[in-house]
C-alpha positions in Angstrom: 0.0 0.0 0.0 3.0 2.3 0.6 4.4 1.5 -2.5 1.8 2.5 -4.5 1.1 6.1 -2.7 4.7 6.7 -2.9 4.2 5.8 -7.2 0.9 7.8 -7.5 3.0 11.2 -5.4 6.0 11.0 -7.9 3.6 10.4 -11.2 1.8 14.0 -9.7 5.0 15.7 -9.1 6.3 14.6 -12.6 2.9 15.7 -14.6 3.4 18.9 -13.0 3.9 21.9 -16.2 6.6 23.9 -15.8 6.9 27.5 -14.1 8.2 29.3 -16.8 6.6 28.4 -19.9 5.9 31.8 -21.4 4.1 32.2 -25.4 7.2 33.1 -27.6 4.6 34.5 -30.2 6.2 32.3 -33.0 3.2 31.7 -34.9 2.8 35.4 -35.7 4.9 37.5 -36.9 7.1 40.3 -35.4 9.5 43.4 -36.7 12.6 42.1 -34.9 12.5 38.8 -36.3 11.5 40.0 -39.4 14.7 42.3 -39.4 16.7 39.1 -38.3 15.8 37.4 -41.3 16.8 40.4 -43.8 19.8 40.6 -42.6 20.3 36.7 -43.5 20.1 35.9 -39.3 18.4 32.2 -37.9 15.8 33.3 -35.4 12.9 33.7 -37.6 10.4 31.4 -38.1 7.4 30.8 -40.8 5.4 33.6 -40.0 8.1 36.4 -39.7 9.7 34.5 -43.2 6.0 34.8 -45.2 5.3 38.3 -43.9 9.2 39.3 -44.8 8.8 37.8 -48.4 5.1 39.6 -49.2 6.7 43.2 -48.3 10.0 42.4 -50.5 7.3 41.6 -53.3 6.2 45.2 -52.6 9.1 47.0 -51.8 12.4 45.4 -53.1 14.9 47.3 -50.7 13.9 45.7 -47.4 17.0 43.8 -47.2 19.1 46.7 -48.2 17.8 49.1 -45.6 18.4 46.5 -43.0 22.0 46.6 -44.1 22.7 50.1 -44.0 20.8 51.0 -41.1 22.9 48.6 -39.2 26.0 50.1 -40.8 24.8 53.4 -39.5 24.3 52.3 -36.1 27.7 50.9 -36.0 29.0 54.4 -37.7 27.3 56.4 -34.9 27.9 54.6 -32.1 31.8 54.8 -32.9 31.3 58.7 -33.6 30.1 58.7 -30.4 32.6 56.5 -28.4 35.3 58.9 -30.1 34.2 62.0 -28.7 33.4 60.5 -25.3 30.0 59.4 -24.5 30.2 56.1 -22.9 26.7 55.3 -21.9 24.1 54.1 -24.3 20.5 52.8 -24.0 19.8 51.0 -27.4 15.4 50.7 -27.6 14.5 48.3 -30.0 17.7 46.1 -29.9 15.9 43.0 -32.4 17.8 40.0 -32.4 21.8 40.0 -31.5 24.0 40.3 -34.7 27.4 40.5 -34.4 29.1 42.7 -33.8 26.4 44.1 -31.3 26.1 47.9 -30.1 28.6 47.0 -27.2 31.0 44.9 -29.1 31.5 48.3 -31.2 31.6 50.1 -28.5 33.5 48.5 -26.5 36.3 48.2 -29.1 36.9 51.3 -28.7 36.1 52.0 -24.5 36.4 49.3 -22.8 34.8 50.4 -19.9 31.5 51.9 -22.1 28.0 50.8 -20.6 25.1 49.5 -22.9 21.7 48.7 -21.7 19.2 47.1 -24.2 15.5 47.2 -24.4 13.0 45.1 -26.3 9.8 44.0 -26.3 9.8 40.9 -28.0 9.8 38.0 -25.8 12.4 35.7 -27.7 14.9 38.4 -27.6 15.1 37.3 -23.8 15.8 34.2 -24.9 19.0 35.3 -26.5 20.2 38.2 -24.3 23.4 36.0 -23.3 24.8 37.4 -26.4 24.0 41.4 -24.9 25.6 40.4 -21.9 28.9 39.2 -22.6 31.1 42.5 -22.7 34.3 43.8 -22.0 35.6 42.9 -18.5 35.8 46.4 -17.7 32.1 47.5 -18.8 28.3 46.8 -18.5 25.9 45.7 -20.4 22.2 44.7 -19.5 19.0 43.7 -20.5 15.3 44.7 -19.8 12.3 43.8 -21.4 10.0 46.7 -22.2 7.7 48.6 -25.0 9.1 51.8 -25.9 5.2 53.0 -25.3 5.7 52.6 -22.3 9.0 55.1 -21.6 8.7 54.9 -18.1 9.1 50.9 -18.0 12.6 51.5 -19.7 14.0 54.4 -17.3 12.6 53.3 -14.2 13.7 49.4 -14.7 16.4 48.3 -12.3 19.0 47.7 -15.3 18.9 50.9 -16.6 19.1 52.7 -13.3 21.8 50.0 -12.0 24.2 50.2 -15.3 23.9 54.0 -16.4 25.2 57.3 -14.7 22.4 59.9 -15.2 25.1 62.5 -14.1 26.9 61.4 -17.6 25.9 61.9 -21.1 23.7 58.7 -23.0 23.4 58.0 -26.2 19.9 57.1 -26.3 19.6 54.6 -30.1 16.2 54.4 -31.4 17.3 53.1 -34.4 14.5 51.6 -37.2 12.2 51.1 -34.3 9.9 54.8 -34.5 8.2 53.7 -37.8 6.2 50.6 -36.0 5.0 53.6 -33.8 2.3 55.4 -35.5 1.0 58.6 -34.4 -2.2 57.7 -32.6 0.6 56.1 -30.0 1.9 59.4 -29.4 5.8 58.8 -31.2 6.7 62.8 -30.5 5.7 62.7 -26.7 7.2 59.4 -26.0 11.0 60.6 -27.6 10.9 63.3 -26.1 9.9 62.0 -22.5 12.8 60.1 -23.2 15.2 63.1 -24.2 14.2 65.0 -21.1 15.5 62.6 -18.8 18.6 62.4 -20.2 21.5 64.6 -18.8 23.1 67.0 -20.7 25.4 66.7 -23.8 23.5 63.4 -24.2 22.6 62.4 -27.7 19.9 60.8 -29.5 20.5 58.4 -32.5 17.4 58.3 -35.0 16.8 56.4 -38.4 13.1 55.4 -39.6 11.7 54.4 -43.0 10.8 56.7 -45.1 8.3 57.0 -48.2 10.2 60.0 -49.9 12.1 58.3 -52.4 9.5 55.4 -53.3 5.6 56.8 -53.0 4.1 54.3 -54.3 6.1 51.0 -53.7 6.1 52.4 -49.5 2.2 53.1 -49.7 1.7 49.1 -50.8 4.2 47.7 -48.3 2.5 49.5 -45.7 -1.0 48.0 -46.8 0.6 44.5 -47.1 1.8 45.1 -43.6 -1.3 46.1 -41.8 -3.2 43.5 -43.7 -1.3 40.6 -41.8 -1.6 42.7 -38.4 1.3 45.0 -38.3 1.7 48.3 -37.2 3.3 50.6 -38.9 3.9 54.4 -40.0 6.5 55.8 -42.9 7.0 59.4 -42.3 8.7 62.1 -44.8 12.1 63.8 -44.1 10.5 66.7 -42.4 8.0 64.5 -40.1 11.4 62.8 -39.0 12.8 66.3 -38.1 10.2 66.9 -35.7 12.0 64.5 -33.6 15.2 66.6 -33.3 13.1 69.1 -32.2 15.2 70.8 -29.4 18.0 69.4 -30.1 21.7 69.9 -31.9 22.3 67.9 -35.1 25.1 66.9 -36.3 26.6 67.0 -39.6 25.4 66.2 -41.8 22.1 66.6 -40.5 19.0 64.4 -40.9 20.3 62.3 -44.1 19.9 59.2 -46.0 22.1 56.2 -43.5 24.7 55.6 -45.9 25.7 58.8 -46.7 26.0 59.7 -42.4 29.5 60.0 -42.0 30.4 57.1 -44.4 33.8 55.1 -44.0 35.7 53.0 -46.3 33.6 50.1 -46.1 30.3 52.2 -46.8 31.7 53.9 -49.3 32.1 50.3 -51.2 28.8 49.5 -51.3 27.2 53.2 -52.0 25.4 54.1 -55.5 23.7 56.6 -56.7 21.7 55.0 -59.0 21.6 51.2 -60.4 19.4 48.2 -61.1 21.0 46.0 -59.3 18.9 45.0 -55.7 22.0 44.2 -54.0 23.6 47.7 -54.5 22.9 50.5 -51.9 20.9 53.6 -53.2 18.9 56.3 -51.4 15.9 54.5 -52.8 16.5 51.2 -52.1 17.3 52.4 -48.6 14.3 54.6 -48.1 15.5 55.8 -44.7 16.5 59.1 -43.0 18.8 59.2 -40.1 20.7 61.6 -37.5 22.1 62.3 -34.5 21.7 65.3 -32.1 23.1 66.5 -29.1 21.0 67.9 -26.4 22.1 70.7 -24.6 
């Protein structure tokens, strides 16, 4: 009789489900996965694949403005280590790609600090790769929405990793064109500029419909008709979030042409027929970065 009550307790201990099962969301689609698979990554499933495929069909230069956007964050974020801001808070991280925001920053200052902020569940999953810096920096991890601004500057990590007395570099980099205006985009960058020291700096790059009316105003349908959320804006709609603040040269400008290096330089044309080049209209993006006084 023992023996069977001691069987029947370790069958219902073994039948038990798990604490920490949590809903990845991988049989629907989402922007950073969707990003991870233009820029030829392995975390992207099915959905985020299908979706991907139906907005190249519409607009060809997906994959090319995942290129030099990331080129641009990794031009920035050097700019920036160079003239001595050490801190940055990178919204919207997407999946890790090496080399990551602190890998290039850290090349550089060793002792920089990166925290990193996303809303997308699996990115948890792979945060090891965030975490792994330079002995003598920081780098964290919180998982937040960018609509929710206070989420991101109250968390533990951030308040734990960066130096409010010292400048940030604050990277919202591809992320403001999933937030369309009915969420408030203006007043939630610029509640995060205000608490932000001074001689801070925001980095900024979002897709744009300037170059390409017509081939931007079908992605965006193809988009929302598989439940995404999204907004283009035009070069001037994009300045409204410098408000305030300093630019530097050379202003608010297409990402591969922001202080372009050798390697940039490379793969820049003006014009050509070839999807694999880089051209203002396959890249349908502005970019910048201010300082804020």
């Amino acid at each position: 009789m023992d023996g069977n009550n001691e069987r029947r307790r370790r069958t219902t201990r073994t039948r038990r489900p798990p604490r920490d099962v949590r809903d990845l969301g991988l049989d629907r689609h989402h922007s950073a996965r969707i990003y991870d698979y233009y820029l030829g990554g392995k975390t992207n499933f099915p959905p985020d694949r299908e979706v991907a495929e139906k907005l190249l069909a519409a607009f060809p230069g997906f994959r090319n403005a995942a290129r030099a956007n990331r080129a641009f964050m990794h031009r920035a974020a050097r700019y920036l280590a160079r003239i001595g801001v050490h801190q940055f808070l990178d919204i919207g991280t997407g999946i890790p790609t090496s080399p990551n925001l602190h890998e290039v920053v850290q090349s550089l200052v060793p002792q920089a600090r990166v925290v990193y902020a996303d809303n997308d569940p699996i990115v948890l999953t792979h945060a090891r790769a965030l975490l792994t810096g330079s002995a003598e920096g920081r780098t964290a991890y919180v998982e937040a929405d960018i609509t929710d601004p206070d989420s991101i500057l109250e968390s533990a990590q951030v308040r734990e990793t960066l130096d409010f007395d010292r400048p940030i570099a604050l990277c919202l980099v591809g992320l403001m064109h999933y937030i369309t205006d009915e969420r408030d985009p203006y007043g939630i960058v610029r509640h995060l500029v205000e608490a932000l020291p001074p001689e801070s700096y925001l980095v900024l790059s979002q897709c744009t419909p300037d170059f390409a009316p017509e081939e931007w105003e079908e992605a965006m349908v193809v988009y929302k008709q598989d439940g995404g959320s999204a907004q283009v804006r035009s070069r001037e709609e994009i300045a409204r979030f410098f408000d305030g603040l300093e630019l530097i040269e050379p202003g608010i400008e297409v990402p591969h042409r922001w202080h372009p290096d050798q390697d940039t330089d490379q793969l820049v044309h003006l014009r050509s027929d070839d999807p694999g080049d880089t051209t203002d209209t396959l890249v349908s993006m502005w970019a910048g970065v201010a300082l804020k006084h």
